[in-house]
Steps between C-alpha positions, in 0.01 A plus 500: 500500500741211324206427300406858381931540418464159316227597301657843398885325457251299239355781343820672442640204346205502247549845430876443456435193263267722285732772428846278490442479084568899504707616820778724456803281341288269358589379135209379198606356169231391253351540252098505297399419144201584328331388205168669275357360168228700307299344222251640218375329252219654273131347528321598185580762203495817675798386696790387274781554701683243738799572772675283699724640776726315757721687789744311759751640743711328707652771781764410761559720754731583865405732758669622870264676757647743650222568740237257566251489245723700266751278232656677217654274208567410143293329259612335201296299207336375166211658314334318156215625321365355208185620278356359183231706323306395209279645274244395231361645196220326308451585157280355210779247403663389839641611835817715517697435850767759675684443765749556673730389854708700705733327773652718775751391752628701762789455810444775755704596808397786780459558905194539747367575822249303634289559852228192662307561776371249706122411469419195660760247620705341195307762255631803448439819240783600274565852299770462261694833280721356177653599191635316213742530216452199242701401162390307265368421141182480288445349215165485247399304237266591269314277214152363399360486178477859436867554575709480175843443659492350844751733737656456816616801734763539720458762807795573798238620771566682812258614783465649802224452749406612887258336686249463821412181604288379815468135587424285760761240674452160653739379745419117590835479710755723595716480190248427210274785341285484271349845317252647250532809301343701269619850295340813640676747371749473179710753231649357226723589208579334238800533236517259169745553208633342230795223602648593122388212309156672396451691169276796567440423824380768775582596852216470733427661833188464737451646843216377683324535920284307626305537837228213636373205407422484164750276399514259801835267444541357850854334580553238791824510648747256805721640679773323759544725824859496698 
């Protein structure tokens, strides 16, 4: 009888170890970055375009469960995207060469509600629900050989984006977890005028949703529990 209330004083204490990351009360602050780089270059004449495109985020974050499994918080981080595209014209004489780079950096700010549940011990399954609001500039540069008069751009940009993201969290001790993430569900808009310095500049606006995996951009994220 001891040995059978031993054995299930252990269990319980498992079980209680397991969930201690996200009981009721419980505190997370954290944190993930990600980081994507696409490449073309062309490969014979049919193809005479090149792009290079870099994106990094950096995106602290705090969150409070108020039940267990269930933390609501704020997020707050960086964005930077960067493309270069290049294009080339052969004629009878010579090449002709456009190009042009476009910078955008972004600081962004907004809540969200996340929910695990438990899989195995120290795994669990994570839903998370957020929305952004992000400032920032933009600005492009355009030259090459084809350009007369190089020209640089200046953009104010604002956006605002809601997303659904599931992941998957590690939790080696009680404190420590580790995460990965991916986009499942995303709307975006996007706001860029003219920060008054440009001559005949234009506003620009783009709305955009996205739903799957097309566009796989996986983040990997710490977080301290308390």
């Amino acid at each position: 009888m001891k040995k059978q209330l031993l054995s299930l004083a252990m269990l319980c204490a498992v079980a209680f170890a397991s969930n201690a990351q996200t009981e009721k009360g419980d505190n997370l602050i954290g944190g993930s970055i990600y980081y994507t780089k696409d490449k073309r270059t062309p490969e014979n004449l049919n193809n005479l375009n090149s792009l290079d495109q870099t994106n990094f985020g950096i995106i602290p974050r705090f969150g409070h469960f108020v039940s267990t499994n269930l933390a609501i918080g704020l997020s707050a981080g960086f964005s930077r995207n960067k493309v270069f595209y290049e294009s080339n014209f052969y004629t009878g004489t010579g090449t002709l060469v456009s190009n042009s780079e476009t910078t955008n950096k972004n600081f962004n700010v907004g809540p969200f509600v996340r929910y695990y549940v438990n899989i195995v011990d120290k795994f669990k399954f994570f839903g998370q629900a957020n929305a952004f609001v992000a400032f920032g500039n933009s600005i492009s540069h355009d030259g090459g050989s084809v350009t007369v008069i190089p020209r640089s751009t200046r953009y104010k940009t604002t956006s605002y984006s809601a997303a659904a993201n599931p992941g998957f969290a590690f939790f080696p001790t009680k404190h420590w977890g580790f995460e990965f993430s991916f986009s499942l569900i995303s709307y975006n808009k996007y706001k860029m005028k003219d920060d008054g310095n440009n001559v005949g500049s234009q506003a620009y606006q783009n709305e955009g949703f996205q739903f799957g995996l097309d566009s796989f951009n996986p983040s990997l994220g710490l977080n301290y529990h308390f």
